[in-house]
Backbone as CSV, one residue per row, in Angstrom:
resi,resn,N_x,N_y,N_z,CA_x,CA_y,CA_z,C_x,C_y,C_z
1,UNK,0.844,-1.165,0.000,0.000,0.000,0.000,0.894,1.234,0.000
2,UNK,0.831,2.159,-0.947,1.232,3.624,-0.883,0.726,4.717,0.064
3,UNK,1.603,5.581,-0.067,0.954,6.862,1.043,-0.309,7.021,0.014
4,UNK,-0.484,7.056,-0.559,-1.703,8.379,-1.311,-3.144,7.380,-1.357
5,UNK,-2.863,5.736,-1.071,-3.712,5.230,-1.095,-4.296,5.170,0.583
6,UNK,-5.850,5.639,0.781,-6.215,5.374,1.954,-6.864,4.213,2.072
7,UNK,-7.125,3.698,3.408,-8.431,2.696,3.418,-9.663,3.695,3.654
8,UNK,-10.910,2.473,3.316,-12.059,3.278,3.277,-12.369,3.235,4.499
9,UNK,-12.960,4.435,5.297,-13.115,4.159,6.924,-14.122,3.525,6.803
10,UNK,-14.183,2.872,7.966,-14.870,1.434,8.601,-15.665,2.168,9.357
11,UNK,-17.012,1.484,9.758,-17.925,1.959,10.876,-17.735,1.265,11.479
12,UNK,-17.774,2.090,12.855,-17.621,1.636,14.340,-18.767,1.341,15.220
13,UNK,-19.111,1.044,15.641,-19.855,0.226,16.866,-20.025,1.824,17.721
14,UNK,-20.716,2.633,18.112,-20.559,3.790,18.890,-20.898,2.815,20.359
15,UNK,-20.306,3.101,21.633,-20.436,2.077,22.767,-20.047,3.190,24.041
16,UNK,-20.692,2.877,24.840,-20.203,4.164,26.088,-19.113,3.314,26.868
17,UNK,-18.110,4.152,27.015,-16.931,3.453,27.965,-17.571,2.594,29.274
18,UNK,-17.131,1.646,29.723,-17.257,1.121,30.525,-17.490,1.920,31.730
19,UNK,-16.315,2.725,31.743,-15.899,3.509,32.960,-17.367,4.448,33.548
20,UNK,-18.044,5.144,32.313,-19.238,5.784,32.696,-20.062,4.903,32.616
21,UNK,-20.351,3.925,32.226,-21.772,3.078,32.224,-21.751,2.772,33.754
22,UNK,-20.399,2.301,34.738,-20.334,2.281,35.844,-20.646,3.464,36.819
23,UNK,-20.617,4.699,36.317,-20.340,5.846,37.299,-21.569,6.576,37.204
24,UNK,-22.101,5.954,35.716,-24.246,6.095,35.927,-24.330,5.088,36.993
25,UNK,-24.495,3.798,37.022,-25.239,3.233,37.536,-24.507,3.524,39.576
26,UNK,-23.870,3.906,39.653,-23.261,4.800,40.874,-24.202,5.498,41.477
27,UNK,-24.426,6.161,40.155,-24.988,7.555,40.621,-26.549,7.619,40.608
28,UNK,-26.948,6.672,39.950,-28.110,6.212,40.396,-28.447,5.570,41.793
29,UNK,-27.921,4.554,41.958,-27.718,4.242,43.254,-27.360,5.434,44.343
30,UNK,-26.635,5.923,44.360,-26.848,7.210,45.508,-27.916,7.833,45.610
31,UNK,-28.912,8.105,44.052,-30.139,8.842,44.183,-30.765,8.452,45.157
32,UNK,-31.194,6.963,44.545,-32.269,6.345,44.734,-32.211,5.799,46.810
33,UNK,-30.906,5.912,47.176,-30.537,6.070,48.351,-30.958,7.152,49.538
34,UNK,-30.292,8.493,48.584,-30.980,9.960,49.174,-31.759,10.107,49.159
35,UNK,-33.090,9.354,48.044,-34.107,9.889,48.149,-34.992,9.460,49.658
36,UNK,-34.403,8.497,50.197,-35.436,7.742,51.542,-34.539,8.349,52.457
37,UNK,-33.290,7.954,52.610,-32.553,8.602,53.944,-32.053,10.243,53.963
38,UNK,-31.166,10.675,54.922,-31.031,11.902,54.863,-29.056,11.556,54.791
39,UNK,-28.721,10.482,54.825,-27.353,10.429,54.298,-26.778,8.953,53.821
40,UNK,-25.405,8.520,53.529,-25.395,7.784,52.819,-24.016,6.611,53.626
41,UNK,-23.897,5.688,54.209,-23.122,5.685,55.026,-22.304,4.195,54.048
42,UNK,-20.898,5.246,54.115,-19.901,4.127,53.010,-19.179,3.292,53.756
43,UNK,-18.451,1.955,53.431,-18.046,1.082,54.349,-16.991,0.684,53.924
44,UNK,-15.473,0.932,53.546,-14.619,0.798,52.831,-13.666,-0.172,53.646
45,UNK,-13.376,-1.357,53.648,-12.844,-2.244,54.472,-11.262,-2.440,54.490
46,UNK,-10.844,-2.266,52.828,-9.138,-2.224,52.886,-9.093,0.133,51.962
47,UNK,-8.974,0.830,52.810,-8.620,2.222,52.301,-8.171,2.270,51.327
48,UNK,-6.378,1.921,51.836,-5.754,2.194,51.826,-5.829,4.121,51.596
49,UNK,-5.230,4.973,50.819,-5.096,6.522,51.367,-6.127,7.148,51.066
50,UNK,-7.716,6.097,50.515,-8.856,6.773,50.490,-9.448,7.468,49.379
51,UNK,-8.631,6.935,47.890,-9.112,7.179,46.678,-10.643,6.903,46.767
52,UNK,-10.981,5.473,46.692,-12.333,4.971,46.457,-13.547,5.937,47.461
53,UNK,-13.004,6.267,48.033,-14.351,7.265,49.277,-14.145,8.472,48.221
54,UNK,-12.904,8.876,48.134,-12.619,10.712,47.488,-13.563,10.512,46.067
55,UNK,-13.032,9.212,45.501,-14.258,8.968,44.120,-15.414,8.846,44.601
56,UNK,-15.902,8.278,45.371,-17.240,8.522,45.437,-18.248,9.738,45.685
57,UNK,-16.803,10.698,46.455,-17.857,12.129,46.744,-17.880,13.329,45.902
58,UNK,-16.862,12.896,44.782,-16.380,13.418,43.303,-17.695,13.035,42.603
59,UNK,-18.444,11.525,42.803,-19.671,11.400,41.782,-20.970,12.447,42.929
60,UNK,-20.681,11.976,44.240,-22.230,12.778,44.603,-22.080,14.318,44.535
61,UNK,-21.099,15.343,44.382,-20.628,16.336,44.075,-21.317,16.494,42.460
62,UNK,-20.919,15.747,41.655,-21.352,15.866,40.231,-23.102,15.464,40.083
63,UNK,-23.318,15.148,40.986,-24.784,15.144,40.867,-25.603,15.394,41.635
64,UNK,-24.846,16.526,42.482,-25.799,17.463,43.106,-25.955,17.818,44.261
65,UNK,-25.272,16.732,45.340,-25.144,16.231,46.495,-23.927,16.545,47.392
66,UNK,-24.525,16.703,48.433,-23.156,17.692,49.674,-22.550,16.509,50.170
67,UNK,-21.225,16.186,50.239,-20.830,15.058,50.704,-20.060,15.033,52.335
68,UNK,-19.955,16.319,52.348,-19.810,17.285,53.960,-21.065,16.352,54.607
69,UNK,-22.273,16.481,53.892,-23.258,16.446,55.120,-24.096,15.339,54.663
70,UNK,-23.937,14.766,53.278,-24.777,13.266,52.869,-23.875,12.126,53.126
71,UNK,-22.868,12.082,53.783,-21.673,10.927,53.263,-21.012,10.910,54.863
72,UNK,-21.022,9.449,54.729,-20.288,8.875,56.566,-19.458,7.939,55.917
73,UNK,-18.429,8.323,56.167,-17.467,6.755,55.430,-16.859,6.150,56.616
74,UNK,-16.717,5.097,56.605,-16.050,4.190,57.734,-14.852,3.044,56.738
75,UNK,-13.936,3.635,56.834,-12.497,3.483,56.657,-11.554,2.531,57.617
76,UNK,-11.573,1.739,57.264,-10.388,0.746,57.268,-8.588,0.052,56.509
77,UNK,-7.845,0.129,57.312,-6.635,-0.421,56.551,-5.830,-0.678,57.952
78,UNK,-4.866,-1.926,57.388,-3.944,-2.409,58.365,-2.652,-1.736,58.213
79,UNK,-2.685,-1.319,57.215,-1.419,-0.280,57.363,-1.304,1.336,57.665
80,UNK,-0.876,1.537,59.140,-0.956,2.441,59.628,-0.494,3.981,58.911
81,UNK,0.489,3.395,57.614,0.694,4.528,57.332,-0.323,5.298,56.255
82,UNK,-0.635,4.116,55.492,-1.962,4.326,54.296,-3.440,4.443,55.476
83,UNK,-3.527,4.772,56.385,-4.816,4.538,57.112,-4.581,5.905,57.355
84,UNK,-3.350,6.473,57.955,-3.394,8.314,58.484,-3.456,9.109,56.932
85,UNK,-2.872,8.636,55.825,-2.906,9.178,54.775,-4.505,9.187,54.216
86,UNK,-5.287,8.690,54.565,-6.997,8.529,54.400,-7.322,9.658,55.503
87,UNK,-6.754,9.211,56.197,-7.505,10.808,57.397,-6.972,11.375,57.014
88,UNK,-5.744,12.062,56.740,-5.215,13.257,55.972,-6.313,13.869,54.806
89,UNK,-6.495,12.717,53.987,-6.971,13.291,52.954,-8.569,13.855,52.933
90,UNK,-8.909,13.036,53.695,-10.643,13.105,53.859,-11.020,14.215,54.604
91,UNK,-10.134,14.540,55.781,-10.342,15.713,56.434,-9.810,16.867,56.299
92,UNK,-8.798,16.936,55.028,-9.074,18.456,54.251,-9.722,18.298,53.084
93,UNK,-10.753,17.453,52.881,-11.736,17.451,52.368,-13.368,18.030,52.664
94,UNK,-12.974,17.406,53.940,-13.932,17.930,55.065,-14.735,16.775,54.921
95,UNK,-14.733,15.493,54.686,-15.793,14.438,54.494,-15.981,13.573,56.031
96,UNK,-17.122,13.357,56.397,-17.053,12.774,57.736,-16.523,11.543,57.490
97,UNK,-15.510,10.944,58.624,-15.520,9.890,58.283,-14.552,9.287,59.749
98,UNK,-14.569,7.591,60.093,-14.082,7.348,60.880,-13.233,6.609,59.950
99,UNK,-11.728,6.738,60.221,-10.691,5.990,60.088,-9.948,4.889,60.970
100,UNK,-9.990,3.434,60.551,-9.266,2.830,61.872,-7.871,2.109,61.338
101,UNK,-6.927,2.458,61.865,-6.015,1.307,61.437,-6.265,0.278,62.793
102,UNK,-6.570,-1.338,61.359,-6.682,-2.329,62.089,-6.853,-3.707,60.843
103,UNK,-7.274,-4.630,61.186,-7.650,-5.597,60.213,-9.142,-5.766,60.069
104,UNK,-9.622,-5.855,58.894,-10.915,-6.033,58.536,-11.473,-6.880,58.708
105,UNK,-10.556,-7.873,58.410,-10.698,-9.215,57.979,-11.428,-10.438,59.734
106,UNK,-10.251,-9.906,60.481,-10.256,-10.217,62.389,-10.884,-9.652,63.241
107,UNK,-11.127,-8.134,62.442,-11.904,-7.673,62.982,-11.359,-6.927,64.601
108,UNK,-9.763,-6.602,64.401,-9.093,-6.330,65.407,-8.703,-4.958,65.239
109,UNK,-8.617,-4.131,65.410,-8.471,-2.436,65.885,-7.493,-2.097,66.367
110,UNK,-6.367,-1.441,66.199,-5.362,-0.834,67.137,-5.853,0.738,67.492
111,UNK,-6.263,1.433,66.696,-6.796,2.756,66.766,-7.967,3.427,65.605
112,UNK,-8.841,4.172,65.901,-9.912,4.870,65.512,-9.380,6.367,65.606
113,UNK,-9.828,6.833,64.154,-9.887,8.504,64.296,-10.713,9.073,63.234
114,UNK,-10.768,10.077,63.582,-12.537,10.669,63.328,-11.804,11.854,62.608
115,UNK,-12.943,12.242,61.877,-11.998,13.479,60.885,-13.102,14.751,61.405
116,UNK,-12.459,15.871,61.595,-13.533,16.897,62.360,-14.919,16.986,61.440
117,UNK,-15.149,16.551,60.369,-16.369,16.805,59.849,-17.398,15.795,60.535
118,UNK,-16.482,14.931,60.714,-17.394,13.553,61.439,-18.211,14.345,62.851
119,UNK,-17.119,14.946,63.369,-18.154,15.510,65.017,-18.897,16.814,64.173
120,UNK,-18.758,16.985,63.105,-19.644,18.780,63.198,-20.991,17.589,62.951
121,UNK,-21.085,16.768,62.296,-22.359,15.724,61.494,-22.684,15.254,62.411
122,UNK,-22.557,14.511,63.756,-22.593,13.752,64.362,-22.854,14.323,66.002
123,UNK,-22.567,15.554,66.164,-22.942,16.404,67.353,-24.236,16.716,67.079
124,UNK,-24.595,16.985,68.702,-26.029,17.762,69.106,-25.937,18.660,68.693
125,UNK,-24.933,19.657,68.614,-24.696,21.015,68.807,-25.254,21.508,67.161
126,UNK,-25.272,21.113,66.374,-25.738,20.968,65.253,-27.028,20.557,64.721
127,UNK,-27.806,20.195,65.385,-28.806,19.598,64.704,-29.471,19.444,63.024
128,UNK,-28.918,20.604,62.772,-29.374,20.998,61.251,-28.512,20.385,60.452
129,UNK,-27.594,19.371,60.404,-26.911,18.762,59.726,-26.822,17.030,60.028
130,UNK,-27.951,16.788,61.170,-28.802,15.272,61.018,-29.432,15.025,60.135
């Protein structure tokens, strides 16, 4: 084949990436969640520094939703250093959330920590954010 000769373009299959067909049906699921409760409580068993929570409040953010005050994540990892790097991150995020380094699996705990958004959500002193 020469330069000057092209092929004839081919039709393609038009198909939505995987990646969003997943991050609809996400985000449906959170709706259909918010619509009965008044928040959304996530359960993340291995953290590690808390991508998968930060993605999730990246989708309820994109669709409309305060993740300050709809979103409780409960965070787990056995490695102490990827477990403070999840509280680092979540709480200059401002996302409530309890962090424990411990094992998921045993169900054994060395320490719990709470990110200050967790007590503004979770205090009396507040009521307007139950």
């Amino acid at each position: 084949m020469s330069m000057t000769e092209s092929k004839a373009p081919t039709k393609s299959k038009t198909t939505r990436p995987a990646k969003t067909t997943k991050k609809n049906a996400l985000a449906e699921k959170i709706e259909a969640a918010l619509d009965n409760e008044p928040y959304i409580t996530l359960s993340e068993p291995t953290c590690g520094a808390g991508g998968m929570v930060i993605a999730f409040a990246k989708v309820m953010l994109a669709r409309g939703y305060n993740p300050q005050t709809q979103l409780r994540a409960d965070c787990v990892d056995i490695d102490p250093v990827a477990a403070r790097m999840c509280y680092i991150q979540l709480s200059l995020l401002g996302i409530p959330a309890r962090v424990v380094i411990g094992n998921s699996l045993t169900l054994t705990y060395q320490r719990e920590m709470y990110t200050p958004f967790w007590y503004r959500v979770t205090s009396t002193r507040w009521p307007m954010y139950r």
